[in-house]
Backbone as CSV, one residue per row, in Angstrom:
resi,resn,N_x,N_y,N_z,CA_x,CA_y,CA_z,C_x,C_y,C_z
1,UNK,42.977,-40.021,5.916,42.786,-38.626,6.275,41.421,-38.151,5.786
2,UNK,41.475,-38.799,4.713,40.117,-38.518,4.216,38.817,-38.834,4.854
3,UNK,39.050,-40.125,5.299,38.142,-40.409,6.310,37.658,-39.808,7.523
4,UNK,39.182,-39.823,8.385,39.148,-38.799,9.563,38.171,-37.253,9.057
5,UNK,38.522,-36.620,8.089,37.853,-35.429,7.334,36.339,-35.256,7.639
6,UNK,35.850,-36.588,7.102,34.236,-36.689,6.644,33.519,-37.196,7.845
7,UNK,34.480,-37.923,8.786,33.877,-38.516,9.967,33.739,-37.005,11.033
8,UNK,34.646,-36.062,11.144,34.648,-35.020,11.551,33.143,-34.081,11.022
9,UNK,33.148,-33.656,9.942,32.429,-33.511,9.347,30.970,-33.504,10.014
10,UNK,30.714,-34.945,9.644,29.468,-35.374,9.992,29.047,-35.496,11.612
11,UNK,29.789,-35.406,12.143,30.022,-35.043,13.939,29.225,-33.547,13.898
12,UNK,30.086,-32.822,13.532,29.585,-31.323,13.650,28.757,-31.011,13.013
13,UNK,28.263,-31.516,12.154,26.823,-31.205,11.520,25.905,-30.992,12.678
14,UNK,25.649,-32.171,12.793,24.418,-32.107,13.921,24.512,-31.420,15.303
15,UNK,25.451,-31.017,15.549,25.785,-29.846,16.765,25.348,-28.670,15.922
16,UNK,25.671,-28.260,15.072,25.278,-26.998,13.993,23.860,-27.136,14.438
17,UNK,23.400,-27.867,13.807,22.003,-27.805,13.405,21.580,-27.444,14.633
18,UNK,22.178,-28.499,15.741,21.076,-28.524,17.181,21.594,-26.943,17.534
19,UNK,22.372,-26.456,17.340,22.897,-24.919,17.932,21.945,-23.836,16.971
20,UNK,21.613,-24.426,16.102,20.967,-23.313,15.070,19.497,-23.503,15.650
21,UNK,18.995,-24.357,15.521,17.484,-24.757,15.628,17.110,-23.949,17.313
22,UNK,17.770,-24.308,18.122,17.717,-22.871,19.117,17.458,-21.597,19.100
23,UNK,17.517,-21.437,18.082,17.432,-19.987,17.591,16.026,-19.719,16.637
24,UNK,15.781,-20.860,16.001,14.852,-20.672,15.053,13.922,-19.995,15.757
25,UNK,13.389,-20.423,16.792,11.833,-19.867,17.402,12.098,-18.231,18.508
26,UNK,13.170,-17.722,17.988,13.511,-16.616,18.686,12.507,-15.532,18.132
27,UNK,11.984,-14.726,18.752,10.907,-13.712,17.884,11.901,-12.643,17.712
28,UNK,10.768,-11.752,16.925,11.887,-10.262,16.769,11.535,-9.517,17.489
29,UNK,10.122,-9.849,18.447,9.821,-8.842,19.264,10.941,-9.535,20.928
30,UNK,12.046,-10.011,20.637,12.361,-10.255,22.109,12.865,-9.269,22.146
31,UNK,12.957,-8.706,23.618,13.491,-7.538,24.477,12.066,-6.215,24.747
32,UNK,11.212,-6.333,23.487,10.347,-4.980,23.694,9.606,-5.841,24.571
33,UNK,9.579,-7.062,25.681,8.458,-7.352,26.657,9.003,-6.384,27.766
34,UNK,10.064,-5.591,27.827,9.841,-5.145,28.853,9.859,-3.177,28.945
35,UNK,9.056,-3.005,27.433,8.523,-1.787,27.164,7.292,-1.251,28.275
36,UNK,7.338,-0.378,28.962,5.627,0.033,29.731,4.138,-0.303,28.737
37,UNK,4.740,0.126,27.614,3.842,-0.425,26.185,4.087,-1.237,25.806
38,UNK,3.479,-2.319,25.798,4.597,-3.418,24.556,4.076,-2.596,22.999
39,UNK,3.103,-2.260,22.850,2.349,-2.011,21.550,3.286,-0.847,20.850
40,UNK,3.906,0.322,21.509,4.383,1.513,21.735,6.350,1.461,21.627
41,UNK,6.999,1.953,20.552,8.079,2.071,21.442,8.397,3.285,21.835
42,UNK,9.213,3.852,22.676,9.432,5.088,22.874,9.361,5.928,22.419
43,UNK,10.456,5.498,20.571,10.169,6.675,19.442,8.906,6.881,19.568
44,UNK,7.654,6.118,19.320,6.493,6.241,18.884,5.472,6.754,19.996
45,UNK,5.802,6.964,21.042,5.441,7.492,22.412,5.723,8.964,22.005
46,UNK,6.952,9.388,21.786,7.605,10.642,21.445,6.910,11.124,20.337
47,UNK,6.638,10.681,19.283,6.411,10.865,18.062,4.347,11.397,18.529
48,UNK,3.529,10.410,19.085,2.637,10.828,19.424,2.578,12.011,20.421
49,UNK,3.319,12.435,21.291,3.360,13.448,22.442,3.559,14.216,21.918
50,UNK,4.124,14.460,20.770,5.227,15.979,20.374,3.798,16.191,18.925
51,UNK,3.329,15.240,18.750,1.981,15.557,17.433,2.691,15.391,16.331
52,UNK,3.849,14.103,16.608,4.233,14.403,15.150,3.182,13.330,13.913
53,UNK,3.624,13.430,12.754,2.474,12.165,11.747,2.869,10.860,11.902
54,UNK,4.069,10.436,12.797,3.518,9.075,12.712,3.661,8.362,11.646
55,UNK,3.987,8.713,10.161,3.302,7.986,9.348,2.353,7.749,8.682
56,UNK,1.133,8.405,9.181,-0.104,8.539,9.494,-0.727,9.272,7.875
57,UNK,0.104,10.429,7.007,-0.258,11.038,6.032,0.497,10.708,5.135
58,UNK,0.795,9.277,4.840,1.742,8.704,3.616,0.394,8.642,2.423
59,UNK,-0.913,8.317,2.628,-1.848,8.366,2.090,-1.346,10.010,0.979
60,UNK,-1.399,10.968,1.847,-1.355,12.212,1.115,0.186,12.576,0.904
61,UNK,0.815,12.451,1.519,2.154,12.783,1.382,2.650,12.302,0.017
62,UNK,2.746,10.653,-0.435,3.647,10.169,-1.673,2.457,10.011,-2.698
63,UNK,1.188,10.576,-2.014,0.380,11.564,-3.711,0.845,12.930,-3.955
64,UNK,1.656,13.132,-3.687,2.000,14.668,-4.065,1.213,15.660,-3.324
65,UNK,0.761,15.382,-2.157,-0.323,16.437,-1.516,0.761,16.891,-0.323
66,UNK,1.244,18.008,-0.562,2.200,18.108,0.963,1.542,18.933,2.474
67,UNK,2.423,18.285,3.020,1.877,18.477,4.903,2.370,19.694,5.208
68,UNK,1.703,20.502,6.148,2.237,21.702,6.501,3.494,21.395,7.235
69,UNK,3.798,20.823,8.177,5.642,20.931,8.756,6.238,20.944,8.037
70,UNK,6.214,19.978,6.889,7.204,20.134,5.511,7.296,21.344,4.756
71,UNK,6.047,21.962,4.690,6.138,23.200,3.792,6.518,24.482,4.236
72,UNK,6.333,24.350,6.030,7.254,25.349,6.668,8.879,25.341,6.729
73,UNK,9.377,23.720,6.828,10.185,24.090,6.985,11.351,24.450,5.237
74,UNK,10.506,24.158,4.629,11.184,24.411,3.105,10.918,26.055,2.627
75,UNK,10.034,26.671,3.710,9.546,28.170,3.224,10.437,28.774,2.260
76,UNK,11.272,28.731,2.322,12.402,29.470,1.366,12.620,28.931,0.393
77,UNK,12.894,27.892,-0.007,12.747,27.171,-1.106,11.893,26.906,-1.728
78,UNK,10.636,27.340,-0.895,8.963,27.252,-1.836,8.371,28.548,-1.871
79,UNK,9.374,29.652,-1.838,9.147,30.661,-2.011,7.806,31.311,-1.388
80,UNK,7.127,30.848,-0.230,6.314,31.694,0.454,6.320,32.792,0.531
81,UNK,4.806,33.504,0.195,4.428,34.356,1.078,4.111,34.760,2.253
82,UNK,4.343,35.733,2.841,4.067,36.098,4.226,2.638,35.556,4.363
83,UNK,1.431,35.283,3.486,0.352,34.853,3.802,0.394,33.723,3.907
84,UNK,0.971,33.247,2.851,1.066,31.664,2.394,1.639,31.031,4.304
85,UNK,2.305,31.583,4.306,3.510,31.404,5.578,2.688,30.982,6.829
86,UNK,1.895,32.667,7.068,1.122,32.719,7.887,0.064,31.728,7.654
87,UNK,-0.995,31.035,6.406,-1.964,30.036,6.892,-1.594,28.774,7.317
88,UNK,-0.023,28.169,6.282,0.599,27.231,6.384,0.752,26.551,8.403
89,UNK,1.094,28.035,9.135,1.492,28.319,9.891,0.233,27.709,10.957
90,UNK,-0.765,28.381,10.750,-1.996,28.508,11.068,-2.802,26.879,11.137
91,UNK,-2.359,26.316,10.021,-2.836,24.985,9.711,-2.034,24.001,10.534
92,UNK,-0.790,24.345,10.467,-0.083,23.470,11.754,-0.424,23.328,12.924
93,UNK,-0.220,24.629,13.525,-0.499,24.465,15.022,-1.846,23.989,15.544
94,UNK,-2.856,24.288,14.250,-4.349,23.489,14.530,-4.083,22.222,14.350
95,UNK,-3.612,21.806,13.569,-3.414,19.752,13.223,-2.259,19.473,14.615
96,UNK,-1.534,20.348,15.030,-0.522,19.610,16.222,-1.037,19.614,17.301
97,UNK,-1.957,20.597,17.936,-2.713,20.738,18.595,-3.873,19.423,18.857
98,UNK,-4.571,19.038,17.869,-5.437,18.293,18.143,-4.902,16.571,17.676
99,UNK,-3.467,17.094,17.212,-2.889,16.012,17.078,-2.341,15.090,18.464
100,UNK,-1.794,16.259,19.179,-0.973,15.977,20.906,-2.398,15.584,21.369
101,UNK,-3.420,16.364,21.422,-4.543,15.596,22.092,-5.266,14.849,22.136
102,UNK,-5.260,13.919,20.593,-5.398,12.564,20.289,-4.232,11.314,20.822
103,UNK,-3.277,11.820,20.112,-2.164,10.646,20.406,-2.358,10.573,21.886
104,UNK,-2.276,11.390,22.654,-2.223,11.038,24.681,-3.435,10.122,24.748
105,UNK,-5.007,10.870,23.959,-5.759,9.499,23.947,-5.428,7.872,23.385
106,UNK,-4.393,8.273,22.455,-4.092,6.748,22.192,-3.177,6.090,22.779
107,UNK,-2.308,6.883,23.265,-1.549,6.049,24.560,-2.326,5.846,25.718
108,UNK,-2.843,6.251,25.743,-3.735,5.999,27.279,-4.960,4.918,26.940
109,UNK,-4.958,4.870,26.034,-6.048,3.482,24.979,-5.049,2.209,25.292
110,UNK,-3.947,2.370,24.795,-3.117,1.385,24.976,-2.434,0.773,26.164
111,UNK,-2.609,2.491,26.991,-1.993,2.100,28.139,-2.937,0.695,29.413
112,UNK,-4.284,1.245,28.637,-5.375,0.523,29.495,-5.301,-1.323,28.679
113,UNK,-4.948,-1.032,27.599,-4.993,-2.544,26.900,-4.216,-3.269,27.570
114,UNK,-2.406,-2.347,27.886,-1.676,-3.138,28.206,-1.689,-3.822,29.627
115,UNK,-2.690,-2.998,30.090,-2.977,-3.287,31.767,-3.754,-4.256,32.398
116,UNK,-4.482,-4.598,31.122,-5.604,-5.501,31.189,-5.198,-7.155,31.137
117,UNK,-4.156,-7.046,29.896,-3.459,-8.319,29.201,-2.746,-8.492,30.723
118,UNK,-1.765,-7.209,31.390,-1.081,-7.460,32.303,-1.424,-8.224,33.320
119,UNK,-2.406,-7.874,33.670,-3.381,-8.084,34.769,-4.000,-9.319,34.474
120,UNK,-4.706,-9.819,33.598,-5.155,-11.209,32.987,-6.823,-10.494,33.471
121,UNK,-6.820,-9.469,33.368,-8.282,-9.252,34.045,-9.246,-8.741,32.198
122,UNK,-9.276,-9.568,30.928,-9.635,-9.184,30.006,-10.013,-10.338,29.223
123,UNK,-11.010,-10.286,28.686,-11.783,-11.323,28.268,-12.545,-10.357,26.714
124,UNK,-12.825,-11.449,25.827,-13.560,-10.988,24.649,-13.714,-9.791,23.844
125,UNK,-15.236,-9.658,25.222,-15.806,-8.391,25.274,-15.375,-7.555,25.517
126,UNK,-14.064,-7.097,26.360,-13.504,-6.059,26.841,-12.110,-6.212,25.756
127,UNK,-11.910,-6.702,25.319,-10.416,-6.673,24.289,-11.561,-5.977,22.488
128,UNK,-12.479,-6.046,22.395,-13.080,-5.549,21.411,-13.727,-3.965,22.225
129,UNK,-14.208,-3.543,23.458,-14.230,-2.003,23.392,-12.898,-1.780,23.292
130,UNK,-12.116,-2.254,24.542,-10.200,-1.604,23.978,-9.773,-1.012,22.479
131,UNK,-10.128,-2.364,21.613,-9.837,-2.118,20.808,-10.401,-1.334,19.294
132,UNK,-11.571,-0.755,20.172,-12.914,-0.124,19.537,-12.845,1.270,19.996
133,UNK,-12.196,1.604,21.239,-11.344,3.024,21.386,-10.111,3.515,20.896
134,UNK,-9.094,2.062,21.085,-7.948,2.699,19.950,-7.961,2.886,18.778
135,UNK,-8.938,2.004,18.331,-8.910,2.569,16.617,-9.318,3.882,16.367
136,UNK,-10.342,3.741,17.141,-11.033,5.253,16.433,-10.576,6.181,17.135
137,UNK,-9.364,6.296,18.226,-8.475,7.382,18.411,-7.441,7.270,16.643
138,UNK,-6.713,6.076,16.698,-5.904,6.299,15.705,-6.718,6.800,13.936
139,UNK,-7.644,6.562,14.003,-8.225,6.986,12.918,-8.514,8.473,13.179
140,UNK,-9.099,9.250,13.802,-9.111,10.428,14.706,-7.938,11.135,14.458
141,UNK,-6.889,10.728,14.868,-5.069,11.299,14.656,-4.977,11.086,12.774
142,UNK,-4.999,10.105,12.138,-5.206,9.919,10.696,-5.762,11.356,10.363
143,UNK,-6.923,11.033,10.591,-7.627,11.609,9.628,-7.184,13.410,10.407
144,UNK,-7.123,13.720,11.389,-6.273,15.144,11.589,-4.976,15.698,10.953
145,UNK,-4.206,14.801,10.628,-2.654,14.584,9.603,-3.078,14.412,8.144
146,UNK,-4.160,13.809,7.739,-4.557,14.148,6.125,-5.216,15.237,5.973
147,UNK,-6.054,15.592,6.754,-6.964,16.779,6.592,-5.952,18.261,6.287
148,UNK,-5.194,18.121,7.143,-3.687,19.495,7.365,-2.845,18.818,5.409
149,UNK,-3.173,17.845,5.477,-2.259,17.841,4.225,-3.299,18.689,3.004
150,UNK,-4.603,17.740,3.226,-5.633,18.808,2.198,-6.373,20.653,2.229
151,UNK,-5.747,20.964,2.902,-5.810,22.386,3.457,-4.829,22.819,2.889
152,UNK,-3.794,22.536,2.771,-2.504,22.873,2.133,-2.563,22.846,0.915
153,UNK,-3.422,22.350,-0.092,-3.787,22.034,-1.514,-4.368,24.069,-1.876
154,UNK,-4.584,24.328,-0.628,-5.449,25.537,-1.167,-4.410,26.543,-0.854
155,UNK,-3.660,26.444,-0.538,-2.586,27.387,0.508,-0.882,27.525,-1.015
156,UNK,-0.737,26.968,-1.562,0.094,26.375,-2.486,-0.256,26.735,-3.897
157,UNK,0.605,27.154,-4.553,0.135,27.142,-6.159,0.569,25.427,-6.591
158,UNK,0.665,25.549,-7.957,0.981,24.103,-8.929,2.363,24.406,-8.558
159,UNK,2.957,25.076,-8.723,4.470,25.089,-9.302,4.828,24.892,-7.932
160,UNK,4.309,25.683,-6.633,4.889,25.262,-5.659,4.698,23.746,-4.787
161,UNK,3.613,23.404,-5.086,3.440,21.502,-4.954,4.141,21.157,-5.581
162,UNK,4.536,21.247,-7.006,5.058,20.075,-7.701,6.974,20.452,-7.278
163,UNK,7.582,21.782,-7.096,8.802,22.151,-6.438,9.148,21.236,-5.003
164,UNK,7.515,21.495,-4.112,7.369,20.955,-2.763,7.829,19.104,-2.200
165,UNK,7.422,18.517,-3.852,7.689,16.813,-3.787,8.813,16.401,-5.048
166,UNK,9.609,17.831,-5.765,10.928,17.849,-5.504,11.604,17.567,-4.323
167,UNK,11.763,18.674,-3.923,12.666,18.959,-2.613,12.640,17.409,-1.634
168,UNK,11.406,16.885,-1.981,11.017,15.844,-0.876,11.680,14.236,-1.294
169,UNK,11.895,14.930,-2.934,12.641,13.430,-3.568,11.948,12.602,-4.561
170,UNK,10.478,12.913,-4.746,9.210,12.308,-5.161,9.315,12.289,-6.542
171,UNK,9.469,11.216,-7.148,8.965,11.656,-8.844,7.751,10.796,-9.014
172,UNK,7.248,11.724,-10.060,6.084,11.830,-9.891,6.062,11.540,-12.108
């Protein structure tokens, strides 16, 4: 029996393996080939259209420097002033503003990358401007999402920054 056991055994090993090793070279990007973006997923389509950060102000954000959407929407808990309120206010809609009108440039950066690869019509030289417009859109969007975070440094007392990355979870 024992035998029968180990002879079994060693049978199914190598079906294992050959069933596993199938799998090894599976990527994690399977399924996003058939995104309009591959570069892009939807969230992040959404996330650029609507001006949100992206991500983009973790630089300033987990230094304790807070972003205006955050500080509006905590107004009550950070005890604003109607001024405070109003520049906070003021500083947003300028960073979302030129935020929506970057990100569309960077989808449309990407959209042209992805068209190119699509197409097979891209070589070298043209995959380095591509990629010499998206950056410096995404740096462009960056640096519009830190800038709104450092504007906010002036808009804020101490007690209400350091309350502000409370609320946010931050120890500091």
């Amino acid at each position: 029996m024992k035998t029968l056991i180990t002879a079994l055994i060693s049978i199914s090993m190598p079906l294992s393996a050959a069933a596993q090793s199938a799998h090894v070279h599976s990527s994690p990007y399977a399924g996003q080939e058939h995104r309009p973006i591959k570069s892009l997923s939807p969230e992040d389509i959404a996330e650029l259209v609507s001006g949100g950060g992206w991500g983009l102000a973790k630089a300033a954000e987990l230094n304790g420097i807070p972003g205006p959407s955050h500080v509006l929407k905590m107004k009550n808990e950070l005890h604003l002033s109607a001024e405070q309120e109003e520049k906070a206010t003021s500083i947003f809609e300028h960073m979302r503003g030129e935020a929506v009108a970057e990100g569309e440039r960077l989808i449309a950066g990407e959209t042209a990358l992805e068209s190119a690869f699509r197409e097979r019509s891209i070589d070298r030289d043209g995959l380095w401007e591509h990629l010499q417009r998206i950056e410096a859109s995404r740096a462009k969007l960056r640096y519009t999402h830190l800038a709104a975070h450092l504007k906010m440094m002036h808009v804020l007392s101490a007690a209400q920054i350091n309350r502000y990355n409370e609320l946010r979870g931050y120890s500091r």
